[in-house]
C-alpha positions as CSV (number, residue, x, y, z in Angstrom):
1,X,0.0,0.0,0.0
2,X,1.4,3.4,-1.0
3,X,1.3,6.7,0.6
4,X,0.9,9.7,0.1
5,X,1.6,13.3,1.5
6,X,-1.2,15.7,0.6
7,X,-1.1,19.5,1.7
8,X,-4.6,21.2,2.2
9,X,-4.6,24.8,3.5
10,X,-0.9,25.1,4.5
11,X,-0.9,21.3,6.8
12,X,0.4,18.1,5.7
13,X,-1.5,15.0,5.6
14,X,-0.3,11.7,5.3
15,X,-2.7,9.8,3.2
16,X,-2.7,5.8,2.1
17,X,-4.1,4.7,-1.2
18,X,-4.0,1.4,-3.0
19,X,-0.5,1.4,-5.3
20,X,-0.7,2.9,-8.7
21,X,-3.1,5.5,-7.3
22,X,-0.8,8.1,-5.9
23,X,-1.1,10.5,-9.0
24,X,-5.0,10.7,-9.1
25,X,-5.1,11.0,-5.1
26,X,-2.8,14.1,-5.6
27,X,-4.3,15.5,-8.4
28,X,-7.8,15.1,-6.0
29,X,-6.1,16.2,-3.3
30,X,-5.4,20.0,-5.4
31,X,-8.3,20.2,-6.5
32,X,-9.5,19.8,-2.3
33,X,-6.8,22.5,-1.5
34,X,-8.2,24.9,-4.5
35,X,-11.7,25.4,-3.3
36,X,-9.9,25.6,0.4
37,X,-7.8,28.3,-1.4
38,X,-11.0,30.1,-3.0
39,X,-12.9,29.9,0.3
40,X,-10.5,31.1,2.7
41,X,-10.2,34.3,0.4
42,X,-14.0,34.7,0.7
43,X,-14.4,34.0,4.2
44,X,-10.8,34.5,5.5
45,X,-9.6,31.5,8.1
46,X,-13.2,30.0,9.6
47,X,-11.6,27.1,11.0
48,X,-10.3,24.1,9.4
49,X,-12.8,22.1,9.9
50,X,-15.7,24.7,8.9
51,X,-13.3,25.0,5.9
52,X,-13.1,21.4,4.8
53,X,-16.8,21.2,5.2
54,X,-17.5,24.1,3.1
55,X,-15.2,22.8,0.0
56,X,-17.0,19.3,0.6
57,X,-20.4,21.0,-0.1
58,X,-18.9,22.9,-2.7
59,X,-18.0,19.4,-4.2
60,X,-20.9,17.6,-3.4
61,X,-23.2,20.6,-5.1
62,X,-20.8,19.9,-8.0
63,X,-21.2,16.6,-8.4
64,X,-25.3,16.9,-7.9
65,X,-25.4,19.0,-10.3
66,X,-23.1,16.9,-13.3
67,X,-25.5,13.9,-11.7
68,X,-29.0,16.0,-12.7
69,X,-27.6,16.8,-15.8
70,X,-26.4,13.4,-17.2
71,X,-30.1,11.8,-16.3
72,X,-31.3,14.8,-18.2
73,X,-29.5,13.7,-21.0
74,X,-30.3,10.3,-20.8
75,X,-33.8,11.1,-20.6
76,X,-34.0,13.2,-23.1
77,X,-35.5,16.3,-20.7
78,X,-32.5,18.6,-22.5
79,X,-35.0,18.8,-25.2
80,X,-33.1,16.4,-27.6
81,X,-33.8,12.9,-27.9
82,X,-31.6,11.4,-25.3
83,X,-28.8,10.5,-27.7
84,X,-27.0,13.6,-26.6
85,X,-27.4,15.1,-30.2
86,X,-30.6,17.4,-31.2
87,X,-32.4,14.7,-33.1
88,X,-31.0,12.3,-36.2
89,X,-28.7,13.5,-37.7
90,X,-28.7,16.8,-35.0
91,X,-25.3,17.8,-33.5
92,X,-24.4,17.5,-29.5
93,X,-25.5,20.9,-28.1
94,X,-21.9,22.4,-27.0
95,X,-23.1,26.3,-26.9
96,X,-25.4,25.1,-23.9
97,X,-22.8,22.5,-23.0
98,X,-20.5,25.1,-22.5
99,X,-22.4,28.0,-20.9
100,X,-23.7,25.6,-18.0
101,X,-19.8,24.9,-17.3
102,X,-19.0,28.4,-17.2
103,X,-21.6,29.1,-15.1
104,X,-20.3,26.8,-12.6
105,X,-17.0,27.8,-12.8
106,X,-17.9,31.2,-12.3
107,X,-20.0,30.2,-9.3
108,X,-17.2,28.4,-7.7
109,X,-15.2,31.2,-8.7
110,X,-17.2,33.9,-6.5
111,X,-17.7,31.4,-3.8
């Protein structure tokens, strides 16, 4: 088993992972410390732990909402048929694609 030091919000952590996994647990681990990073400039040192819980919300809102939207695609309640294209023959809606990913970003940004 491989380990793993991770740094969120200036402290170390000492994480194991399975071996192999060490990259993608880092790469996780900077994405953990970014929305740290964004929140402490918001909110200015709250607390480590109200910190950490505030970038997990910020995560789990994230994922919610890339959940919603693949069932909506599935489903077809995008207003295309489900196949992720705007009927036969239709092409995969990237202008809304796009402008729902900014929009998040921007979100996140400001939070």
């Amino acid at each position: 088993m491989a380990q793993v030091n991770i740094q969120i919000n200036g402290r170390d952590y000492l994480i194991a992972c399975e071996d192999g996994e060490e990259e993608h647990l880092t790469f996780l681990a900077e994405y953990i410390n970014s929305q740290v990073d964004g929140l402490v400039e918001s909110v200015g040192q709250v607390g480590e732990a109200r910190l950490l819980l505030m970038a997990s919300l910020l995560v789990a809102d994230e994922l919610a909402e890339a959940s919603q939207e693949l069932e909506a695609l599935k489903d077809g309640k995008d207003g295309t048929d489900g196949t992720g294209t705007d009927g036969p023959g239709g092409q995969l809606d990237l202008v809304k694609l796009s402008q729902r990913i900014e929009d998040i970003a921007a979100r996140l940004e400001s939070a």
